[in-house]
MMTF fields as JSON, N, C-alpha, C and O atoms, coordinates in Angstrom:
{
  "mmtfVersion": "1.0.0",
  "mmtfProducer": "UNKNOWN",
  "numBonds": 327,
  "numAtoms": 328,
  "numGroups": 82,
  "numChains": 1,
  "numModels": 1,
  "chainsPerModel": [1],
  "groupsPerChain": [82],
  "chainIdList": ["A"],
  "bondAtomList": [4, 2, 8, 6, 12, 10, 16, 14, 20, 18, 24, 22, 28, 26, 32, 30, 36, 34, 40, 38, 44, 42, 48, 46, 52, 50, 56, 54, 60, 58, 64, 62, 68, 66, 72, 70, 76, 74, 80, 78, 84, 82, 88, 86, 92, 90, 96, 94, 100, 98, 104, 102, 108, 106, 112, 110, 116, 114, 120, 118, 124, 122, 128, 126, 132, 130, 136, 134, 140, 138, 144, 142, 148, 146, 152, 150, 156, 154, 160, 158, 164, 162, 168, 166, 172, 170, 176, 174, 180, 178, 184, 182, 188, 186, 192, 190, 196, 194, 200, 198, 204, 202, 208, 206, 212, 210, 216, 214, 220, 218, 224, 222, 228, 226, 232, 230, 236, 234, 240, 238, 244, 242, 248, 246, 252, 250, 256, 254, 260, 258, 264, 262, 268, 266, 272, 270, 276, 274, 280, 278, 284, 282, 288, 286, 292, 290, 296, 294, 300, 298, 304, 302, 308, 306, 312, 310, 316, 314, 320, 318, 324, 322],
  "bondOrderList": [1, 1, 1, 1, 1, 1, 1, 1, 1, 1, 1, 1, 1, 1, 1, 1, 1, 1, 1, 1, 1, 1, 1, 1, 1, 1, 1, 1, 1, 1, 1, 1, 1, 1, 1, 1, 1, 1, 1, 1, 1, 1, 1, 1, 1, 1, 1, 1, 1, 1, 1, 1, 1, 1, 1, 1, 1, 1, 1, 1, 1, 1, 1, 1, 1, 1, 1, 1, 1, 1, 1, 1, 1, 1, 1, 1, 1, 1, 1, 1, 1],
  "groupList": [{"groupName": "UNK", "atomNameList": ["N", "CA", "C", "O"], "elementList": ["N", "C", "C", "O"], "formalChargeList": [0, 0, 0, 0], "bondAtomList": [1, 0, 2, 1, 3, 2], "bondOrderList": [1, 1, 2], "singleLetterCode": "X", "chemCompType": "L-PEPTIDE LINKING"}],
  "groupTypeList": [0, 0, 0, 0, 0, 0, 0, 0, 0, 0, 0, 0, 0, 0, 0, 0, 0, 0, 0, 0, 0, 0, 0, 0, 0, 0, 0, 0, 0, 0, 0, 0, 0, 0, 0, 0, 0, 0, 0, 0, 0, 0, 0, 0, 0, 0, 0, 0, 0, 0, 0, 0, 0, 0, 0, 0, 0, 0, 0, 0, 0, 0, 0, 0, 0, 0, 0, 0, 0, 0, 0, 0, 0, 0, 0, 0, 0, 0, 0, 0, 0, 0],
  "groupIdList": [1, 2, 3, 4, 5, 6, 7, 8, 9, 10, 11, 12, 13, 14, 15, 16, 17, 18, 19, 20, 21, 22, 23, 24, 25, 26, 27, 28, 29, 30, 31, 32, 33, 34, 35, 36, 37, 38, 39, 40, 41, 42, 43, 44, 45, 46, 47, 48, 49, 50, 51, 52, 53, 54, 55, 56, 57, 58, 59, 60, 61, 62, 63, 64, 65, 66, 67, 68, 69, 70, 71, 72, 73, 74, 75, 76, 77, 78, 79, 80, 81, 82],
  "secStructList": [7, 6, 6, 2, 2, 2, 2, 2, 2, 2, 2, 2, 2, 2, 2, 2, 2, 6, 6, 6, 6, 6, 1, 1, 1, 1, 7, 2, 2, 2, 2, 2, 2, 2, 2, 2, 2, 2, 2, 2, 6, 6, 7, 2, 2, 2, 2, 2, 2, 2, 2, 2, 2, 2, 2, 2, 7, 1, 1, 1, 1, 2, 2, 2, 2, 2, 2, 2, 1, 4, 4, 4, 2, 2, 2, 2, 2, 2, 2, 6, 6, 7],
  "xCoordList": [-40.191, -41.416, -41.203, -41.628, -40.411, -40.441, -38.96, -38.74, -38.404, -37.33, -38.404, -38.527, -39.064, -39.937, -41.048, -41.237, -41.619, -42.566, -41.398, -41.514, -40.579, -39.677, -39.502, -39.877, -39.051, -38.541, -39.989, -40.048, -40.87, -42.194, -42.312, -42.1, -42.488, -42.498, -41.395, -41.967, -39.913, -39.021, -39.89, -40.068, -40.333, -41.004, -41.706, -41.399, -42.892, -43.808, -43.562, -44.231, -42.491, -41.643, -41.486, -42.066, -40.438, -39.889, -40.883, -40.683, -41.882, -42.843, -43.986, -44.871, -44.071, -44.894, -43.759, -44.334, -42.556, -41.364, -41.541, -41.701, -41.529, -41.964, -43.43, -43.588, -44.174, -45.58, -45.568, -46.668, -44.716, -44.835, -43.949, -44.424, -42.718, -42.053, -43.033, -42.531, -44.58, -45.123, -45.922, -46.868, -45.424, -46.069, -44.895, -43.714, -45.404, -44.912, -43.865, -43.17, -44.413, -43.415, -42.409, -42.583, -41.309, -39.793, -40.383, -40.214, -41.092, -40.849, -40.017, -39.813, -39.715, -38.873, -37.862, -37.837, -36.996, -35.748, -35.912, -34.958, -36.948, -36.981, -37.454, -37.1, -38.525, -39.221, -38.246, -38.1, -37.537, -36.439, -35.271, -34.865, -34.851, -33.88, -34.243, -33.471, -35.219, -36.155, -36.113, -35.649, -36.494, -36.856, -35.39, -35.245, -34.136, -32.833, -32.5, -32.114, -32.812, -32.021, -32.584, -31.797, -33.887, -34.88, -33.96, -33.188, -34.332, -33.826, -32.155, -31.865, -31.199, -30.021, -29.723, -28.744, -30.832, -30.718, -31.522, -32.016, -31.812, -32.624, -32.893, -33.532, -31.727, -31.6, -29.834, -29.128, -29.504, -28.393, -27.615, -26.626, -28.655, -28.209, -28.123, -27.248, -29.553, -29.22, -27.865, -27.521, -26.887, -26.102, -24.823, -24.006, -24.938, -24.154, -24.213, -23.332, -24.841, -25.375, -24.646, -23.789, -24.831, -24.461, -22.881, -22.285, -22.247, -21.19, -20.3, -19.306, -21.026, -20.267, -20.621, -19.573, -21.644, -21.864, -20.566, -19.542, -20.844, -19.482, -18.076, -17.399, -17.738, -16.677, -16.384, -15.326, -17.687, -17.195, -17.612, -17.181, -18.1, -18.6, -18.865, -19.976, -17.461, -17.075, -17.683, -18.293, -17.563, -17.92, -19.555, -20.074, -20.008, -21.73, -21.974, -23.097, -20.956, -21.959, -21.453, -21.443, -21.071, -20.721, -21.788, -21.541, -22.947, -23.97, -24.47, -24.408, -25.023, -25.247, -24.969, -25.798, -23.511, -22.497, -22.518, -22.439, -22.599, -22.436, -24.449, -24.821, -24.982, -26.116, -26.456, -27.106, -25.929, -25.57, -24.768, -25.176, -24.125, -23.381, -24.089, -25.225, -23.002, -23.873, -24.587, -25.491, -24.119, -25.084, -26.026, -26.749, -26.517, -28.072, -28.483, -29.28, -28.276, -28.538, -30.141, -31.071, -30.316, -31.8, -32.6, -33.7, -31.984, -32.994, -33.816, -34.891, -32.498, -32.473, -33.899, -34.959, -33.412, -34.65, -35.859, -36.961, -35.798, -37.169, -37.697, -38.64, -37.404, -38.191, -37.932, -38.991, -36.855, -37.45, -38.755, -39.106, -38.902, -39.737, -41.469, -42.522, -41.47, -43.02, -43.719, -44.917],
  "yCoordList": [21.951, 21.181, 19.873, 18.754, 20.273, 18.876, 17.685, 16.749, 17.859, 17.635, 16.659, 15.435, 17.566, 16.922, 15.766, 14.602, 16.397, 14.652, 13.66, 12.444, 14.08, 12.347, 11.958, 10.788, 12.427, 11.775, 11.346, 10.561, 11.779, 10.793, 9.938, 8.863, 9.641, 9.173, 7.75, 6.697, 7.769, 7.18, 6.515, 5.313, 6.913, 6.637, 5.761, 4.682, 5.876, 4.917, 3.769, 2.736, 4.0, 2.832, 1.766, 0.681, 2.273, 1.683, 0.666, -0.526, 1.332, 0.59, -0.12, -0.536, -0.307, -0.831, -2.02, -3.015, -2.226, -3.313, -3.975, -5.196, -3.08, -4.018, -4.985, -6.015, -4.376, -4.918, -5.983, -6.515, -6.269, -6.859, -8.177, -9.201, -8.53, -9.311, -10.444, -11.451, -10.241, -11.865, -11.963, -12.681, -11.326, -11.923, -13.003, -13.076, -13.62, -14.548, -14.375, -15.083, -12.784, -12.427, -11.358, -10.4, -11.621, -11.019, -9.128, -8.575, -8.563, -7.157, -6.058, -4.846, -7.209, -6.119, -5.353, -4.125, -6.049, -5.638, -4.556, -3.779, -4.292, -3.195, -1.967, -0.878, -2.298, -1.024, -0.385, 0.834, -1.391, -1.04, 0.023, 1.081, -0.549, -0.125, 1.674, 2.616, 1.63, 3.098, 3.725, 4.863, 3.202, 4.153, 4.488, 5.598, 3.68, 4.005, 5.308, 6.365, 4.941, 6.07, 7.186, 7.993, 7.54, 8.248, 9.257, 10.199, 8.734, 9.086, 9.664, 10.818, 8.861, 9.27, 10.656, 11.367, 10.591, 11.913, 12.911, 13.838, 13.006, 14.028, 14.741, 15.615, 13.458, 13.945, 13.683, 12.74, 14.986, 15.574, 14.039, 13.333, 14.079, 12.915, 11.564, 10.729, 11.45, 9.972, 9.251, 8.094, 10.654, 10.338, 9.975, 9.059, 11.003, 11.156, 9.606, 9.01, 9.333, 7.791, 6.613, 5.821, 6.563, 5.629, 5.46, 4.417, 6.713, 7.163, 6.512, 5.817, 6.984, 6.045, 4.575, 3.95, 3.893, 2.719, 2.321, 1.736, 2.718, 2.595, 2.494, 1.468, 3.486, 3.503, 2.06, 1.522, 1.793, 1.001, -0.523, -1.415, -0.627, -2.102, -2.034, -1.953, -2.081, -1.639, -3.12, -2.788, -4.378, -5.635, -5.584, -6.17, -4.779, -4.848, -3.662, -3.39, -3.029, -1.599, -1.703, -0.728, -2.897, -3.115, -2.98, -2.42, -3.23, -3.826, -2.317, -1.572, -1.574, -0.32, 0.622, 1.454, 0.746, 1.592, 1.252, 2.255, 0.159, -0.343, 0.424, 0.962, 0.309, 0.245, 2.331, 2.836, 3.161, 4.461, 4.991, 6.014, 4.566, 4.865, 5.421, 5.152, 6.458, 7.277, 6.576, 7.026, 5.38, 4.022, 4.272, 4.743, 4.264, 3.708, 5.165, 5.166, 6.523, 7.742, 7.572, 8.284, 7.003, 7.403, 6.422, 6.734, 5.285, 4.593, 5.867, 6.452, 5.946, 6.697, 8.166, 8.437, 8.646, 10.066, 9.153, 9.701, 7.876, 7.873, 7.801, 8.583, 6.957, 6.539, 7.796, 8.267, 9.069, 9.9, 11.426, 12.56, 11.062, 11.953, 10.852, 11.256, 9.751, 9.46, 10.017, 9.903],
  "zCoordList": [0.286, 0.248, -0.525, -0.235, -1.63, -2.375, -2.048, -2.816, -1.258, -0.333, 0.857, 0.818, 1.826, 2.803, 1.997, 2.353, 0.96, 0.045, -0.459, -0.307, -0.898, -1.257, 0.123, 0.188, 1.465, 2.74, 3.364, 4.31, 2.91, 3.418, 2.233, 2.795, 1.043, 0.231, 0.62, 0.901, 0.622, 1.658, 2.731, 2.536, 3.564, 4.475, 4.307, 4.815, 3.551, 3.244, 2.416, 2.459, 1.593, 0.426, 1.576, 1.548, 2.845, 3.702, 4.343, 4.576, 4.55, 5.358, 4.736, 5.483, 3.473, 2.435, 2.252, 1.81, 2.41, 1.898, 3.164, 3.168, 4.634, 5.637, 5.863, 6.518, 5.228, 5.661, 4.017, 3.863, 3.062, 2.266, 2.909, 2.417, 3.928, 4.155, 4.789, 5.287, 4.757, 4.985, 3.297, 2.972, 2.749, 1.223, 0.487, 0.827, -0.35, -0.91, -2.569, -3.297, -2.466, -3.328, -3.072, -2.319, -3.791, -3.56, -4.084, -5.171, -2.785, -3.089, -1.957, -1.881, -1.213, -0.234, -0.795, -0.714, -1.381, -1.784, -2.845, -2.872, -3.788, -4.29, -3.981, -4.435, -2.937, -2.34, -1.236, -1.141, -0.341, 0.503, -0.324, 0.158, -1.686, -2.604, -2.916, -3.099, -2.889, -3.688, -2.39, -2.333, -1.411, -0.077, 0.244, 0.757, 0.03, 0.918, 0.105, 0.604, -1.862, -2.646, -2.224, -1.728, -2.269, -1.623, -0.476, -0.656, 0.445, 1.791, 1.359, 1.676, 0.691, 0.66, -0.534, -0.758, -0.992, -2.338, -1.292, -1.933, 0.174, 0.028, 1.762, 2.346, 2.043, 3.614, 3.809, 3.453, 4.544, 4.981, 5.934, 5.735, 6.94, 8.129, 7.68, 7.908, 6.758, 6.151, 5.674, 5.919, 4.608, 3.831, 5.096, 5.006, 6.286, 7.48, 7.907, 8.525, 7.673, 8.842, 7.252, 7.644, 6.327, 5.032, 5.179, 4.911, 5.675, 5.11, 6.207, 5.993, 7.892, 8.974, 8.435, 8.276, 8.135, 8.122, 7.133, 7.487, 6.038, 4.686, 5.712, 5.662, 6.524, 6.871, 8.025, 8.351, 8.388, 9.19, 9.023, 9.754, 8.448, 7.454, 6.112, 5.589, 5.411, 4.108, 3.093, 2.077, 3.292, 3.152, 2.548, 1.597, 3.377, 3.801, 2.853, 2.429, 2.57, 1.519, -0.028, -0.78, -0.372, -2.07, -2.705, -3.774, -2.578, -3.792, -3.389, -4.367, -2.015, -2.445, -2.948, -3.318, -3.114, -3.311, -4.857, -5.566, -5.461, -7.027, -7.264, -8.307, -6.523, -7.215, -7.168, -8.084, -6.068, -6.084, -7.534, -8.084, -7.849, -9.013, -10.168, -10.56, -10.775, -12.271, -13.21, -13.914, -13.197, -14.314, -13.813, -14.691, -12.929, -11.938, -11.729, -10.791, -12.23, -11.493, -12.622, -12.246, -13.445, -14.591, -13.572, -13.115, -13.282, -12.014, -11.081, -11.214, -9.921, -8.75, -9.292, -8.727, -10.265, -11.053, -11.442, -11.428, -11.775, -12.011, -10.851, -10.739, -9.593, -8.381, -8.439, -8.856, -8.218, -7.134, -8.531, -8.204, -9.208, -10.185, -9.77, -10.262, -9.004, -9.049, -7.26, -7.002]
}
């Protein structure tokens, strides 16, 4: 149960960062950021799908891959504890 509320939770981050990209302030990038950790702490396929992407556009997954890291894991618990 609490597996299925963070992946809607994900969900709605995702789509609250989309419906913010005609506002005038810079909130995509964090609500996008919360919805990906989200999704990647809590779905099987998600991590499946990160992992081909990683493998195959290694260039394109630095800043996520730096921002995944044990430094950032008290981040990653707070978004996923609200």
């Amino acid at each position: 149960m609490r597996r299925f509320l963070a992946l809607a939770l994900a969900a709605v981050l995702a789509l609250a960062a989309l419906a913010t990209v005609i506002l005038p302030v810079p909130l995509e990038v964090p609500l996008m950021s919360a919805a990906g950790v989200l999704a990647l702490r809590n779905s099987a396929g998600a991590r499946r799908l990160y992992v081909r992407g990683r493998r195959r556009w290694p260039r394109a997954f630095r800043f996520p891959d730096r921002v995944l890291r044990p430094r950032f894991r008290a981040l990653a618990k707070a978004v996923a504890s609200v």
